[in-house]
C-alpha positions as CSV (number, residue, x, y, z in Angstrom):
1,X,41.5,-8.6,-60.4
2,X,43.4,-10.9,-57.9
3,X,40.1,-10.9,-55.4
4,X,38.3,-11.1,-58.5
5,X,40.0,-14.2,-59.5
6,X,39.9,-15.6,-55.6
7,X,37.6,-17.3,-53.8
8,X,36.2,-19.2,-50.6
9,X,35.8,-22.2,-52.9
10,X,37.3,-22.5,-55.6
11,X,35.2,-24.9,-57.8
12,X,32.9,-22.2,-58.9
13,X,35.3,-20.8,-61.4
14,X,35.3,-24.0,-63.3
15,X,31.6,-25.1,-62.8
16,X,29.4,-23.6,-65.8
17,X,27.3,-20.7,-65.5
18,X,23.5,-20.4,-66.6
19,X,22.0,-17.6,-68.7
20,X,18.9,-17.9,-71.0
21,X,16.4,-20.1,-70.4
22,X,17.7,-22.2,-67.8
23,X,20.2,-23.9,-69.5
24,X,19.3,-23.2,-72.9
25,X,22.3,-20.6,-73.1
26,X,25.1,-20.8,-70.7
27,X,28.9,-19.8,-70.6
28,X,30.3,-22.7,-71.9
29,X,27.7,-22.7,-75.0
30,X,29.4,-19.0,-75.9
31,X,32.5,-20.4,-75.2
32,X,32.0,-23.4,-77.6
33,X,30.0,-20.3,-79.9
34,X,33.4,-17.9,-80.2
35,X,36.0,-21.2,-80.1
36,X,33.4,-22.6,-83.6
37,X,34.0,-19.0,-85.3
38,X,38.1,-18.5,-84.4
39,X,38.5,-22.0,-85.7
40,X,36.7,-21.3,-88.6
41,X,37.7,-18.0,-89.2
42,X,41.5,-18.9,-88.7
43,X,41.1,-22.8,-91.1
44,X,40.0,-19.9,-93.8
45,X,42.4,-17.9,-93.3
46,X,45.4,-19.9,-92.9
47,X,43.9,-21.8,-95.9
48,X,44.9,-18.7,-97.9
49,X,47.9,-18.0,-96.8
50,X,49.3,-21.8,-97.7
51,X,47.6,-21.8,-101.0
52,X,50.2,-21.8,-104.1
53,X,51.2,-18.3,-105.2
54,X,51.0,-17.3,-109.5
55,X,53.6,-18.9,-111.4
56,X,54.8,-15.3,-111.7
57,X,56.6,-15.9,-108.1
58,X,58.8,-19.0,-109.4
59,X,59.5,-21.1,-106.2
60,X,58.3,-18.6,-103.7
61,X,54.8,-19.4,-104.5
62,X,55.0,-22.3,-102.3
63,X,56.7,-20.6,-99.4
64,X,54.0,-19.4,-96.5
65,X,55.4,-16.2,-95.7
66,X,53.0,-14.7,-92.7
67,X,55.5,-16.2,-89.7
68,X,51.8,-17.4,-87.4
69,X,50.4,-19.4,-90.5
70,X,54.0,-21.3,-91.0
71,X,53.4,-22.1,-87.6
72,X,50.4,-23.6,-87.7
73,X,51.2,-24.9,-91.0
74,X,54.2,-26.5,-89.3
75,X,51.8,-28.2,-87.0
76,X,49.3,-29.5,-89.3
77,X,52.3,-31.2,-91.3
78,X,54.0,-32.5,-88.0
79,X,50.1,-33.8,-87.3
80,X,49.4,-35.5,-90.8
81,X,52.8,-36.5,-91.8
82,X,54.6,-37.9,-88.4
83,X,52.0,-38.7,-85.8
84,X,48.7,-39.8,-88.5
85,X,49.9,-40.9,-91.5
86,X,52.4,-44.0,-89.8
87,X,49.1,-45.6,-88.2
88,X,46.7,-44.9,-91.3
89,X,48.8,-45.2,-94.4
90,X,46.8,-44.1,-97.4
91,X,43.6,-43.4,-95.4
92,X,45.3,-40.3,-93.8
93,X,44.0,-37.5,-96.2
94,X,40.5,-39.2,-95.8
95,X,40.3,-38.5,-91.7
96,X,43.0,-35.3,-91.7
97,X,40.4,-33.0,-92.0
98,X,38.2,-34.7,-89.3
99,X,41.2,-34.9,-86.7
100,X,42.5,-31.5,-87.9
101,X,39.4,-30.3,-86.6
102,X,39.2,-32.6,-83.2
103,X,42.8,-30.8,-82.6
104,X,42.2,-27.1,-83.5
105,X,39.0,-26.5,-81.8
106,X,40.3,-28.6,-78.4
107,X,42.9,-26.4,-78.1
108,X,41.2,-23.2,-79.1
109,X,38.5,-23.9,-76.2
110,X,41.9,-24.8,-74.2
111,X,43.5,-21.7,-74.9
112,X,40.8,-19.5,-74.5
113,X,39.9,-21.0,-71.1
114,X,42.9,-19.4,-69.8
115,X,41.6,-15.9,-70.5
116,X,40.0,-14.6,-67.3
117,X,36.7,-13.7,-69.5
118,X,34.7,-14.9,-66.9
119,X,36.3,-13.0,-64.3
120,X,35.9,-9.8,-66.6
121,X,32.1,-10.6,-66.5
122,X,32.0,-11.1,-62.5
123,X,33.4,-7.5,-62.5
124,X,30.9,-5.9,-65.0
125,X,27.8,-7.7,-64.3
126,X,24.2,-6.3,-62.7
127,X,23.2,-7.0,-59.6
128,X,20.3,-9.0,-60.6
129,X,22.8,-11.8,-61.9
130,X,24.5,-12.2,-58.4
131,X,23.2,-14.1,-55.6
132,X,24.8,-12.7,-52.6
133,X,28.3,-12.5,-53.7
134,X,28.4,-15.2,-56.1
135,X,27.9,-14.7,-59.9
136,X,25.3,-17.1,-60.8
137,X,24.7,-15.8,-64.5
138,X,27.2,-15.3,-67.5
139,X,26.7,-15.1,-71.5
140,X,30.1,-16.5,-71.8
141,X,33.2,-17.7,-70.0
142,X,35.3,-20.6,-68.3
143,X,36.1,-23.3,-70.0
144,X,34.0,-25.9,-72.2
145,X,36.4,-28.4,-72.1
146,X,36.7,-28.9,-68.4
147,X,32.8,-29.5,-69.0
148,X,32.1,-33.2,-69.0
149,X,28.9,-32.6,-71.2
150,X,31.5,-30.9,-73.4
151,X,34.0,-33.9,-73.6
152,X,31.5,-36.6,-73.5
153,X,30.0,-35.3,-77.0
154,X,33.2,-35.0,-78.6
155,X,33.9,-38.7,-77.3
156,X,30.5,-40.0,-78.8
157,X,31.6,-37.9,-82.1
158,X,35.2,-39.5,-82.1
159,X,34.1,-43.0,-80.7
160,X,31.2,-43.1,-84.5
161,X,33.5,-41.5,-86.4
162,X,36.1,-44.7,-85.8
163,X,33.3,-47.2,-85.5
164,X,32.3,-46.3,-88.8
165,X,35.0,-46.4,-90.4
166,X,36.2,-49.8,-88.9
167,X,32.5,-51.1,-90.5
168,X,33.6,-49.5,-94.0
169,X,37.3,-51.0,-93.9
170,X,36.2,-53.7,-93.2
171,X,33.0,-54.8,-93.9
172,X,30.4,-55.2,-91.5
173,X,31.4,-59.0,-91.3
174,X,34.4,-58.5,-90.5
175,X,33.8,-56.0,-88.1
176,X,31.8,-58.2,-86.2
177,X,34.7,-60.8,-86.8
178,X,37.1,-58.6,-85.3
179,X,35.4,-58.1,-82.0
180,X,35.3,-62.1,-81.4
181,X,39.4,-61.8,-81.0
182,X,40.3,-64.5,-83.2
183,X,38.0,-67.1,-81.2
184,X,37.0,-69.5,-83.8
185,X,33.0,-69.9,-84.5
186,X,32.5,-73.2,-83.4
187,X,29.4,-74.6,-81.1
188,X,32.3,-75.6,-78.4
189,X,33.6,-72.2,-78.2
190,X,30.2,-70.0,-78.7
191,X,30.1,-68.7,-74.5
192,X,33.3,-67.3,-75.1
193,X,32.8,-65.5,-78.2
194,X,29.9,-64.6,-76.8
195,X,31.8,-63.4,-74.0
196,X,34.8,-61.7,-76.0
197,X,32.8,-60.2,-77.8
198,X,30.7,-58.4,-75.0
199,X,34.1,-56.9,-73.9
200,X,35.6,-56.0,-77.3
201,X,31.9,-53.4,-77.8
202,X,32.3,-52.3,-74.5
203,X,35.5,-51.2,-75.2
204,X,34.5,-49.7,-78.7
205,X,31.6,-48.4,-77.4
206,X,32.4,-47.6,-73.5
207,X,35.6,-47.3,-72.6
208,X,37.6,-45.8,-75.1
209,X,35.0,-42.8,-75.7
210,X,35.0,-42.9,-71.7
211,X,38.3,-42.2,-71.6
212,X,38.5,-39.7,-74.2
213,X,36.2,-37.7,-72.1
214,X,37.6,-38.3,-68.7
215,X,41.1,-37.6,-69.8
216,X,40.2,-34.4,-71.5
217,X,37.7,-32.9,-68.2
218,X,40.3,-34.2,-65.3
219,X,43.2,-32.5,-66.8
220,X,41.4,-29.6,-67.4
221,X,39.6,-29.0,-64.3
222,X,42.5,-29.6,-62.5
223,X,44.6,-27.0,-63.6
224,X,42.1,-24.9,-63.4
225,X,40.9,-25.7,-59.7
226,X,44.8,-25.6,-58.4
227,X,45.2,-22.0,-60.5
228,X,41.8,-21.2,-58.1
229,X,43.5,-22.3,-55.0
230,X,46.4,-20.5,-55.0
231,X,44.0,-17.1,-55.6
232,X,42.1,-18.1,-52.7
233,X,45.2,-17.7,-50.5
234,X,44.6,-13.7,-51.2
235,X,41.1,-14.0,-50.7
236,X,42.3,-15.4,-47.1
237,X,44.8,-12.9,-45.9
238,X,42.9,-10.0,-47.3
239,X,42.3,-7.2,-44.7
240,X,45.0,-8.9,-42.4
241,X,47.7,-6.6,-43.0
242,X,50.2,-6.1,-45.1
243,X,53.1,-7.9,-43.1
244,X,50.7,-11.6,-43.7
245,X,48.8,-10.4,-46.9
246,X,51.6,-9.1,-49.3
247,X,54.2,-12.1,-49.5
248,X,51.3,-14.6,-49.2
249,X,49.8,-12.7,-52.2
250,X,53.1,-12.2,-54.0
251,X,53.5,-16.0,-53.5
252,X,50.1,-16.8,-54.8
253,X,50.3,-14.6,-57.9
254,X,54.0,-15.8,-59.1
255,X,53.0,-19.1,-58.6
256,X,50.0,-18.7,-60.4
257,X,52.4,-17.2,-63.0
258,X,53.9,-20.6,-63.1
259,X,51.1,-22.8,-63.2
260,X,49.7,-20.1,-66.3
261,X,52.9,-22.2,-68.1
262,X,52.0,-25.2,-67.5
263,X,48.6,-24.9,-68.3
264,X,49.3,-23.2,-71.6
265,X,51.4,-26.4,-72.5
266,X,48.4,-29.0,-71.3
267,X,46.1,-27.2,-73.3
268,X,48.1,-28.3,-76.4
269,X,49.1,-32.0,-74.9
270,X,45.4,-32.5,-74.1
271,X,44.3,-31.5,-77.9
272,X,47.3,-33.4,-79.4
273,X,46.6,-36.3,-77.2
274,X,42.6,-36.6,-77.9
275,X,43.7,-36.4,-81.6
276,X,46.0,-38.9,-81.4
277,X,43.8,-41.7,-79.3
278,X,41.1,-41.1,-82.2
279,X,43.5,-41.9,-84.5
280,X,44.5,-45.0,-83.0
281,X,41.0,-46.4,-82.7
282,X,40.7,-45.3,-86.0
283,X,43.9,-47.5,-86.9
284,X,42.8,-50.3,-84.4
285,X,39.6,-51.3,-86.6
286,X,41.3,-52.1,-90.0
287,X,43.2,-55.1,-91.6
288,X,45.3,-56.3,-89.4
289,X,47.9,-56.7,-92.4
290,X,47.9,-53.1,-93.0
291,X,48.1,-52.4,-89.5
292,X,51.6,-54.3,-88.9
293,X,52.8,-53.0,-91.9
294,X,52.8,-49.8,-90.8
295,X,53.5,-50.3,-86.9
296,X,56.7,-51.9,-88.3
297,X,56.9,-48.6,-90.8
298,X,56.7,-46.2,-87.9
C-alpha cells in the first residue's frame, strides 16, 4: 500500500480522475455522491436520536443517550448557540439549517478524503483504465474539496444565499444603500459613489465567494500534496536496499502518521471556518443597529 500511495509526482493523487463520458462522471462526482447520502443518512438519524422521548421517561426523555449523536449534538449547539447566534440574533434558526448543512457535508468530503479509497481502486483496477503506470480512470475517490470546481460552487451557493438575504433584511433600497458606504447621494459626490459602490459588489460578489473557495482548495490540496511527498520518498529508495530504503521509509510512513493528525483537525477547521465566514456575510448585510447590538453582545 505504501508504493501504492507513492509516486514520481505527487500531484496526481489530488487531481480528479475521469470515468463516464468524459467528464460526465468522475471521482470527485462519487465522492460528492456518497458524502450527499452519509450526510443525509446521518441528519436523519441523529435527528432521531435528539428527538424528545414519551413522557413515560420523566426527564430522560430529553437526554441523547447514543455517546456519537451527543457528539454531534454537542457540535450543532456549540455551532448555533456560540459561534451563529451572537452575529444573527433572532435570524439564527432561519439560516441554522442552511449553515448546518455547509458544515456537515464540508467536513464529511474532508474526512472521507483521508480514506485511501482511491488508492484501493489503483490497486483493483483493469488494465484498460491505466495508461502506462498511471491510473487515469476511477468511479470514485480523492477529495472533492481540494477540487476548485467543488469550492467555487459552494462559494456561488454561500455568496446568493447571503446576498439574498441582505436584499430581504433590508430591502432592496437599502441594499443598494448599503453598498454606497455611507457616501451621501448628492450630484457632488456621484463619481465616488459610483466608485464605492463598484468595490462594495465586487466584494459581495467577487472576493468574498473567492475567498471562500480559495481558502477551502489551498488548505486542502496542501495537506494532501505534502502527505504525497513524503510517500514518494519510498517510491525513491525502493529497490536500493534495505540499509537506504527502510529508515527512509520508516521516516516517511511515521511522518505521514503525523501529518494524518493534522489533516484530520484541518478537515474540521476548514468546514467550521467556511461556516463561519458565510455567517459573517450573512451578518454583514443587515441593519447596522442590530449588528452592533450584538457585536457588543458577543
Amino acid at each position: 500500500m505504501s508504493l501504492v500511495l507513492a509516486a514520481e509526482n505527487p500531484v496526481g493523487h489530488v487531481v480528479n480522475h475521469a470515468f463516464a463520458g468524459g467528464w460526465t462522471w468522475s471521482a470527485h462526482i462519487g465522492m460528492l455522491v456518497l458524502s450527499a447520502l452519509i450526510t443525509i443518512g446521518i441528519g436523519l438519524w441523529l435527528a432521531a436520536q435528539v428527538a424528545t422521548g414519551p413522557e413515560s421517561q420523566g426527564n430522560d426523555r430529553y437526554v441523547t443517550r447514543n455517546p456519537f449523536a451527543h457528539m454531534l449534538e454537542v457540535i450543532a449547539v456549540y455551532l448555533r448557540d456560540q459561534v451563529v447566534e451572537p452575529m444573527l440574533g433572532a435570524r439564527t434558526a432561519a439560516f441554522m439549517p442552511f449553515l448546518w448543512t455547509l458544515f456537515f457535508f464540508i467536513l464529511v468530503n474532508n474526512l472521507l478524503g483521508l480514506l485511501p479509497i482511491l488508492e484501493v481502486v489503483d490497486l483493483l483496477a483493469p488494465k484498460g483504465w491505466y495508461h502506462g503506470e498511471h491510473l487515469l480512470y476511477s468511479p470514485i475517490g480523492g477529495t472533492a474539496t481540494q477540487n476548485l470546481a467543488v469550492t467555487g460552487t459552494l462559494a456561488v451557493i454561500a455568496c446568493v444565499t447571503f446576498n439574498l438575504a441582505g436584499i430581504r433584511e433590508l430591502g432592496l433600497r437599502g441594499y443598494i444603500s448599503h453598498h454606497t458606504g455611507g457616501v451621501p447621494l448628492k450630484p457632488g459626490f456621484y463619481p465616488i459613489v459610483a466608485l464605492v459602490f463598484m468595490i462594495e459588489m465586487i466584494g459581495d460578489f467577487v472576493i468574498k465567494p473567492g475567498a471562500l473557495a480559495i481558502r477551502l482548495f489551498a488548505n486542502m490540496t496542501a495537506g494532501h500534496i505534502l502527505l504525497a511527498t513524503l510517500f514518494m520518498f519510498v517510491k525513491m529508495v525502493a529497490g536500493k536496499g534495505l540499509l537506504l530504503g527502510a529508515p527512509v521509509t520508516l521516516a516517511s510512513c511515521l511522518g505521514a502518521f503525523a501529518i494524518y493528525f493534522l489533516e484530520i483537525f484541518v478537515a474540521f477547521l476548514q468546514a467550521f471556518v467556511f461556516m463561519f465566514l458565510t455567517s459573517v456575510f450573512i451578518s454583514l448585510l443587515s441593519h447596522h443597529a442590530e449588528h452592533e447590538e450584538h457585536a457588543h453582545a458577543h
